[in-house]
VODO-310206 format. One line per 5 residues: number of its first residue (from 1); their letters; for each residue x, y, z of C-alpha. Coordinates in nm, 3 decimals, decimal comma. Layout:
BEGIN
NUM	a	X:Y:Z  ...
This chain:
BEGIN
1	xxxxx	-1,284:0,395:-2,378  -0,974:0,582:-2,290  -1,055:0,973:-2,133  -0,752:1,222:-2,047  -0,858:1,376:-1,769
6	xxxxx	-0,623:1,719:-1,606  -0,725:1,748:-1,248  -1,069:1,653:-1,262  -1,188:1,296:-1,199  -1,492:1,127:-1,349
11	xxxxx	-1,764:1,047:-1,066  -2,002:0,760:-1,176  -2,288:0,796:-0,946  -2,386:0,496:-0,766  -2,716:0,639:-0,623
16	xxxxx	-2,874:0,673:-0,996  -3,167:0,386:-1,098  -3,070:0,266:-1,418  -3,263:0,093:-1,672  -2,933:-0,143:-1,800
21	xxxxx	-2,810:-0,368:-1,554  -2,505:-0,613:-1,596  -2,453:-0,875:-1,369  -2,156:-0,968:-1,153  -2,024:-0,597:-1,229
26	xxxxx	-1,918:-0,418:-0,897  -2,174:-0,166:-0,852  -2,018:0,157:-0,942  -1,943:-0,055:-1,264  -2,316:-0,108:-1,331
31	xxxxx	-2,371:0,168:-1,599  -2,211:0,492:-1,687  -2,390:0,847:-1,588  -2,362:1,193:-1,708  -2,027:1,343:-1,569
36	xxxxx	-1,970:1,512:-1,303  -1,667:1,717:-1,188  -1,477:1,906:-0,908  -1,163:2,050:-0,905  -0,820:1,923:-0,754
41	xxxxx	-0,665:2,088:-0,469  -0,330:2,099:-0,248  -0,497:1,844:-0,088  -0,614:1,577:-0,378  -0,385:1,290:-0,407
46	xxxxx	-0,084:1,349:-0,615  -0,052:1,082:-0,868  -0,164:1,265:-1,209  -0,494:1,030:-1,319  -0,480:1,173:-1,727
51	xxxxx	-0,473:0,893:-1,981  -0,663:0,607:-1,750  -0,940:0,477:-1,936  -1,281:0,576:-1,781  -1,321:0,208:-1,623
56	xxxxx	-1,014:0,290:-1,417  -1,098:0,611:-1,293  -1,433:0,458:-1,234  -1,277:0,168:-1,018  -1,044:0,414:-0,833
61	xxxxx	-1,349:0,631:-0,737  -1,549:0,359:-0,615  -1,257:0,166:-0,437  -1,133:0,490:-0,289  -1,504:0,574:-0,127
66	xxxxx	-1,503:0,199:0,028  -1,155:0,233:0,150  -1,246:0,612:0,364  -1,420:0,429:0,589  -1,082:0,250:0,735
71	xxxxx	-0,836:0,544:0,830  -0,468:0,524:0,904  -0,530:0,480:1,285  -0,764:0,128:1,182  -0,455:0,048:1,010
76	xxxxx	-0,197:0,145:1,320  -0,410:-0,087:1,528  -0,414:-0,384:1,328  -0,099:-0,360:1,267  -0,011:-0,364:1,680
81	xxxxx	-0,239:-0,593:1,739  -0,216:-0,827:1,411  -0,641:-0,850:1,375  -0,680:-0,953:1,009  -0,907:-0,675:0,843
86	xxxxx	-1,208:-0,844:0,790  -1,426:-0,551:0,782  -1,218:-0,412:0,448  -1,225:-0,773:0,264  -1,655:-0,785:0,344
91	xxxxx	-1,715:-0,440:0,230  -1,506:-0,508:-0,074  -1,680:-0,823:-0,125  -2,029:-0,709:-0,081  -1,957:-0,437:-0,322
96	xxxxx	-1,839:-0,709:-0,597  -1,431:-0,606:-0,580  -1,349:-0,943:-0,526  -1,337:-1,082:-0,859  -1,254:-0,774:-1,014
101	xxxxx	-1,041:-0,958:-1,311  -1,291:-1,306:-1,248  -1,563:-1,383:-1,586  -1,875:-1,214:-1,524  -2,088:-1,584:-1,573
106	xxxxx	-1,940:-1,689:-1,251  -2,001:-1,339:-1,075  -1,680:-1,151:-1,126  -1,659:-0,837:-1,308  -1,469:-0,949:-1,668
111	xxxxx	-1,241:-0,656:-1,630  -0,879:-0,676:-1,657  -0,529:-0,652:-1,467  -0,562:-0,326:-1,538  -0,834:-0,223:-1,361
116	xxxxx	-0,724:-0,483:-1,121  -0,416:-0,315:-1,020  -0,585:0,025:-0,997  -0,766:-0,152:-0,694  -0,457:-0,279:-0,548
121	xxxxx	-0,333:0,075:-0,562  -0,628:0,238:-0,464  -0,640:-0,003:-0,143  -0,264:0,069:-0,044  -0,249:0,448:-0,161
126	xxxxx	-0,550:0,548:0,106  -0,310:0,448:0,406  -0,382:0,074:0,411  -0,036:0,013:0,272  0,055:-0,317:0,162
131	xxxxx	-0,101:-0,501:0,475  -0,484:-0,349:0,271  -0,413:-0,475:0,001  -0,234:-0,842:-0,013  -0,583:-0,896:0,226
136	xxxxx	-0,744:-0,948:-0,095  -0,408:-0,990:-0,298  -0,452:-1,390:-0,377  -0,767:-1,362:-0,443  -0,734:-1,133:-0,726
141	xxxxx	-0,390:-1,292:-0,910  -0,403:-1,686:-0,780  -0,706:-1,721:-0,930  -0,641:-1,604:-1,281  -0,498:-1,966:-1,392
146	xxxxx	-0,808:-2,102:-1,199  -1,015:-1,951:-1,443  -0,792:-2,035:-1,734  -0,716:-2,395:-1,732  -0,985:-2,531:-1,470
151	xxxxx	-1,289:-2,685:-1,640  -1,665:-2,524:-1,648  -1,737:-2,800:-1,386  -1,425:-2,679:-1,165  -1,459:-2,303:-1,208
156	xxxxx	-1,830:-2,315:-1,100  -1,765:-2,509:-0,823  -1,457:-2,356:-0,745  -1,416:-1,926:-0,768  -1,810:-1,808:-0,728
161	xxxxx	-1,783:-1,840:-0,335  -1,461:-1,667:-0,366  -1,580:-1,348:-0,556  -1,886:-1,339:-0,304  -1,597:-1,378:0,033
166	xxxxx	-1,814:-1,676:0,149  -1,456:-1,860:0,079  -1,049:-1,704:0,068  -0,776:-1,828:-0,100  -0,383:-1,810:-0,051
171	xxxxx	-0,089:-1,932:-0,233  0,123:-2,215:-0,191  0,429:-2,235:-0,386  0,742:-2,128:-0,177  0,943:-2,325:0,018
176	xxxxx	1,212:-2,303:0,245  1,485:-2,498:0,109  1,406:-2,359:-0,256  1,336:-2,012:-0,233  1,328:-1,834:-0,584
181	xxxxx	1,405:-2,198:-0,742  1,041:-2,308:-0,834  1,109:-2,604:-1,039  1,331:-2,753:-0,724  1,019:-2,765:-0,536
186	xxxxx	0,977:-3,065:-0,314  0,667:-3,101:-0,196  0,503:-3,433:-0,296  0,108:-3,517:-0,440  0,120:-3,912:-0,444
191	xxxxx	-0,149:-4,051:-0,614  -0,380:-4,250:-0,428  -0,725:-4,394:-0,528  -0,952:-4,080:-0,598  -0,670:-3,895:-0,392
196	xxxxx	-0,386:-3,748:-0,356  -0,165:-3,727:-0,069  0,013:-3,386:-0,002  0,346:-3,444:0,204  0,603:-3,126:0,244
201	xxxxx	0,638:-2,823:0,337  0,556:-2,433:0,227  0,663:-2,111:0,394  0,552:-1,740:0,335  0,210:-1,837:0,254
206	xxxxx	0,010:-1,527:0,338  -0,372:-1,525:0,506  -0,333:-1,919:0,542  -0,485:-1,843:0,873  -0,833:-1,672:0,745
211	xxxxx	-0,816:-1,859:0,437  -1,047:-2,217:0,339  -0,880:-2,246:0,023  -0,542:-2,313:-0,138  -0,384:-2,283:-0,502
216	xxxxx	-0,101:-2,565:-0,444  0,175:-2,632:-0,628  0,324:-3,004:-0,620  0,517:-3,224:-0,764  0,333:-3,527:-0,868
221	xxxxx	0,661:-3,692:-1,013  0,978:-3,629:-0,822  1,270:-3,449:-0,963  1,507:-3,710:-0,977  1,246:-3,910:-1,227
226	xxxxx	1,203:-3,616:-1,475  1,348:-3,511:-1,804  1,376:-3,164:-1,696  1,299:-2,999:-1,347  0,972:-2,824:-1,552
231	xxxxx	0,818:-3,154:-1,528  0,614:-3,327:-1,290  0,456:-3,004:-1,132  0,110:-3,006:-1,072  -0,118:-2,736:-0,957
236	xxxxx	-0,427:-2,786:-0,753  -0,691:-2,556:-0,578  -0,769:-2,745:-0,275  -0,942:-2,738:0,096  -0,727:-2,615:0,345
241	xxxxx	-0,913:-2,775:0,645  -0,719:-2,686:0,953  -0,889:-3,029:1,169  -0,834:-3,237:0,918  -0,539:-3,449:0,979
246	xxxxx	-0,217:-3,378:0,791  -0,216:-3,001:0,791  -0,006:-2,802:1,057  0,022:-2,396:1,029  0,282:-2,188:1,216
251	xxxxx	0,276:-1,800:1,220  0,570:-1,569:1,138  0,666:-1,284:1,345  0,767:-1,039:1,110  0,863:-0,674:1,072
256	xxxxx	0,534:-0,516:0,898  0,211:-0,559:0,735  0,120:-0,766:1,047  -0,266:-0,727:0,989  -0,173:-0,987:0,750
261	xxxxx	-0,066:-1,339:0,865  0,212:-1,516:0,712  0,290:-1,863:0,768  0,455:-2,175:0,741  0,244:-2,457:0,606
266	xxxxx	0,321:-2,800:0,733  0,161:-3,115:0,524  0,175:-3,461:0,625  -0,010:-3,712:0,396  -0,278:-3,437:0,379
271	xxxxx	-0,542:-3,608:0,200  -0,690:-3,386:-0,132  -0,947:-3,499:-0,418  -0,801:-3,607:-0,719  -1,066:-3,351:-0,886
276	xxxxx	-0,882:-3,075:-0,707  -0,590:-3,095:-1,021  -0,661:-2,808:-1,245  -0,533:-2,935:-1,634  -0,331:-3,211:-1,639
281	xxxxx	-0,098:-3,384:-1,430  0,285:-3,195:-1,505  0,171:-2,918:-1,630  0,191:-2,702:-1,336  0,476:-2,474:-1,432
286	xxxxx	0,297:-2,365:-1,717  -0,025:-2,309:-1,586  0,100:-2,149:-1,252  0,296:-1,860:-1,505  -0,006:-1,734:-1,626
291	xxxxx	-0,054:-1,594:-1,279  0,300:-1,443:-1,208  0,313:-1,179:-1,490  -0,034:-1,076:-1,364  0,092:-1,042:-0,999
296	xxxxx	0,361:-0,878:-1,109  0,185:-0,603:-1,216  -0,064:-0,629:-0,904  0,234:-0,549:-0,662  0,404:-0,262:-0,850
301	xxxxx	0,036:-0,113:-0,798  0,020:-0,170:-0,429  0,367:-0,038:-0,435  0,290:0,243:-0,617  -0,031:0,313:-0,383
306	xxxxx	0,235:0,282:-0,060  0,480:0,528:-0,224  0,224:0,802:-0,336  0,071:0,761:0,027  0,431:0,858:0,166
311	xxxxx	0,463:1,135:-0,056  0,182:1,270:0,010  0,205:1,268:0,380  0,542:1,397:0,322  0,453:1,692:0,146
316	xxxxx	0,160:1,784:0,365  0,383:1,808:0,667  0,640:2,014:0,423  0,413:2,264:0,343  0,259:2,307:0,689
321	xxxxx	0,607:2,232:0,916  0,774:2,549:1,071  1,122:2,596:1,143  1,324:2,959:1,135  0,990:3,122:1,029
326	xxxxx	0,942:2,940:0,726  0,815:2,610:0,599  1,033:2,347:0,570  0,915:2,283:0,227  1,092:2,564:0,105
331	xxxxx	1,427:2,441:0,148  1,564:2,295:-0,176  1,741:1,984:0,033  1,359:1,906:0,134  1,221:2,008:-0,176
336	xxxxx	1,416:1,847:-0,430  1,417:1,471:-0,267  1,026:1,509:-0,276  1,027:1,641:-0,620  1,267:1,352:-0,764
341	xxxxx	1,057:1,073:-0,571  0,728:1,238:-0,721  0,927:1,181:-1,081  1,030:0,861:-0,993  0,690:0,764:-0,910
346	xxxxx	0,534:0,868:-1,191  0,761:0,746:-1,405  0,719:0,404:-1,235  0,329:0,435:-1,293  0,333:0,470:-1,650
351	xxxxx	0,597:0,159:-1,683  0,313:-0,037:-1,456  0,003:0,068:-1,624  0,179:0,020:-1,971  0,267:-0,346:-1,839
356	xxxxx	-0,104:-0,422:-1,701  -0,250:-0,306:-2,044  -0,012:-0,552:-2,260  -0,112:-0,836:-1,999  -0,504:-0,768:-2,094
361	xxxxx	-0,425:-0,730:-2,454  -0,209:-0,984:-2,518  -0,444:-1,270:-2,563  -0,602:-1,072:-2,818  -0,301:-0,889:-2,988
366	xxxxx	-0,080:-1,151:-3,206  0,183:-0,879:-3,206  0,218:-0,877:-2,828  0,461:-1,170:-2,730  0,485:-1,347:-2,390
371	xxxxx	0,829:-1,199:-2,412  0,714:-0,856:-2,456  0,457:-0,930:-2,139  0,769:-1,072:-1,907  0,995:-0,799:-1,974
376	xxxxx	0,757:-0,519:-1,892  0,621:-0,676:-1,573  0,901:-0,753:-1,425  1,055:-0,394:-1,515  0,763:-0,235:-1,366
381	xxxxx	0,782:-0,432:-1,060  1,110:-0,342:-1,033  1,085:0,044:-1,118  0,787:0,072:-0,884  0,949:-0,150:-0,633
386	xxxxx	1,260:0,117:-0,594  1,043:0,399:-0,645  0,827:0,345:-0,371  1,081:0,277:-0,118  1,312:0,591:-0,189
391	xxxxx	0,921:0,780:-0,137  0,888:0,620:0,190  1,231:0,665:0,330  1,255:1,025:0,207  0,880:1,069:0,355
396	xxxxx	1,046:0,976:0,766  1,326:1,180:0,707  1,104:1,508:0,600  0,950:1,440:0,922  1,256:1,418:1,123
401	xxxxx	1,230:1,317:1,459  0,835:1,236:1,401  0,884:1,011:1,102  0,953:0,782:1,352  0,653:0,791:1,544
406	xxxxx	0,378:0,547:1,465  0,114:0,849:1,483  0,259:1,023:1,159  0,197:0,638:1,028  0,525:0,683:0,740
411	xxxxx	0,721:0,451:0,965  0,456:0,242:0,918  0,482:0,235:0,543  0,876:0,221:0,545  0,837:-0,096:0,753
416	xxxxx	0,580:-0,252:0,473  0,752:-0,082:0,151  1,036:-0,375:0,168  0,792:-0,655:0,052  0,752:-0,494:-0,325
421	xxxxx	1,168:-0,540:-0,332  1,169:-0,902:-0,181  0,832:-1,093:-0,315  0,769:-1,247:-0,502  1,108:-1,164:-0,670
426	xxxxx	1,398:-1,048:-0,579  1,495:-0,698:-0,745  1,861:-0,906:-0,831  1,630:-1,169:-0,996  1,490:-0,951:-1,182
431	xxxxx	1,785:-0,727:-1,324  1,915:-1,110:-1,424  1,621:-1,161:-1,625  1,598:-0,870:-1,800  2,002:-0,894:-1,844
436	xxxxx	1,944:-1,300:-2,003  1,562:-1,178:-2,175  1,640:-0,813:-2,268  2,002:-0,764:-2,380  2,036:-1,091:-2,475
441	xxxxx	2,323:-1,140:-2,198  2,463:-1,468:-2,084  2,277:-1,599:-1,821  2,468:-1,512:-1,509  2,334:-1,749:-1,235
């Protein structure tokens, strides 16, 4: 059901009783209602909503209402103070956002990475920023070869706590001595009994502090005894039991999103159930890909949601900012630099939302290659990546002096609109990808 919509948005009215309902769907999902319209305004958001299927503009409605209720001053604060948002993952949670892209029989939604990175957008566009959404980030993308390759045992066991926030999840591939080189990982799941034992070491592992769960990947053969570095990854979705023995964490001080914790995860002979191994033993790699395309996508959305937040603050203060009798907005060198990182945005949106919809389709679609899927989602990571940072620079420096005070809050998103151009890829790593996989270039590294 795709609508084109021009300045009006469609409002699916949660308040309604209905006589059709379908369970595990987020509750503005539940069933559609007549429509019901208003009017944009100087005011609205800027991002131009025509083309999104009605499911999107339903998710960005509801997602948008939840997200009101935390303001950019909650968002100041926790970012001083470094409280994890708990109140935004609940209320998302509650309202069934959680497993947005999970099957409805275990209590997700069954929508897409579509609608999925609408949410992610949503969440950072309404002045969360980046620090809003990765609180819920692993939970929507980690997850996705969960549900793929565990087994109807595992995935029962396994995700329904998750999409109900009972349980969290984080991530735990990188590490420090391998950086963007995931098939030199190191750390080790030796085989023992009915367990394994996990022994190495992870870094940048986001929410590891809130979270009771981990999607691991380990080597279960080392490198030197494999055919190709490929082999001998495992992946498991384990316990992360901070008494238990084995298992050290150590916080990162870092330069924004600090609502979020990052961390270095320490394991020593950290003792796991053998039915924590989702597919089979080497097949890691594999399995752990079907996630990275989709988080791909998921990150040029909360990119995109951080850039059109800047804008828009940007242009508010242009239109209503003083200076020789005249708004500042008038002046082409303030003008222009808004208009091309509006373009840019835009531009970046429809190379994201083009990206999300061959994801979704393409285990449906013969015609739609895995090739055709990497290309696109790493471009759009890339475009929306570099869009979204020349929208939050240019948004301190309309500001001036004030940009740089933390109650206009764009400092705020400068300081967080680096992660889109460092994680999970590298911008260079991605230009060298699409150089080897698009052009059909040499491989240069």
């Amino acid at each position: 059901m795709a609508s084109s919509i021009l300045s009006k948005v469609r409002i699916s009215s949660c308040l309604r009783h209905t006589s059709c309902h379908f369970p595990g769907r987020p509750q503005c999902l539940q069933t559609y209602t007549p429509l019901r319209y208003f009017a944009s305004s100087p005011s609205s958001r800027l991002m131009e909503t025509s083309g999104f299927s009605t499911e999107q503009l339903d998710v960005r409605e509801a997602v948008s209402k939840i997200c009101s209720k935390y303001p950019d001053e909650y968002w100041m604060q926790h970012d001083e103070s470094g409280e994890y948002p708990h109140e935004l993952h609940a209320d998302l949670a509650k309202a069934g956002w959680i497993g947005i892209a999970l099957p409805e029989e275990l209590g997700g939604a069954g929508l897409g990475i579509s609608e999925a990175t609408m949410m992610l957008q949503t969440i950072a566009e309404s002045g969360a920023g980046i620090a809003g959404a990765q609180s819920i980030h692993a939970n929507v993308y980690a997850t996705q070869p969960v549900a793929k390759f565990a087994t109807p045992k595992q995935r029962s066991r396994m995700l329904p706590k998750l999409i109900t926030g009972e349980t969290r999840t984080c991530f735990g591939v990188t590490e420090p001595n391998t950086g963007l080189e995931t098939l030199k990982l190191r750390t080790l799941a030796k085989k023992e009994g009915d367990d394994y034992l996990i022994s190495g070491q992870k870094i940048w592992i986001s929410s590891a502090q809130v979270a009771t769960k981990m999607v691991l990947l380990a080597r279960t053969t080392p490198i030197e005894e494999t055919k190709s570095p490929s082999e001998g990854l495992s992946l498991f979705f384990i316990n992360l039991d901070k008494s238990a023995p084995g298992l050290e964490l150590k916080c990162i001080k870092k330069m924004g999103g600090r609502a979020i914790d990052a961390n270095e995860v320490f394991f020593d002979n950290y003792r796991i159930p053998a039915n924590t191994l989702i597919g089979k033993e080497g097949q890691g790699f594999k399995i752990v890909l079907h996630g990275m395309n989709a988080e791909r996508c998921l990150l040029a959305g909360e990119a995109l949601g951080i850039g059109y937040a800047a804008l828009k603050k940007a242009t508010d203060y242009a239109r209503q900012r003083e200076v020789f009798g005249r708004p500042i907005g008038m002046n082409q060198g303030i003008q222009h630099p808004l208009a091309s990182a509006y373009m840019h945005l835009e531009a970046a949106k429809l190379a994201t939302y083009h990206a999300a919809r061959l994801y979704d389709n393409s285990s449906n679609d013969g015609s739609i290659t895995q090739h055709s899927v990497g290309v696109a989602c790493n471009s759009a990571k890339y475009l929306a990546a570099e869009a979204a940072f020349t929208a939050s620079e240019r948004a301190v420096l309309t500001h001036g002096g004030m940009g740089y005070a933390q109650e206009f809050h764009v400092e705020r998103y400068l300081r967080e609109v680096f992660v889109p151009r460092i994680a999970p890829i590298s911008q260079e790593m991605i230009m060298n990808y699409i150089g080897e996989k698009a052009l059909g270039l040499p491989r240069s590294y």
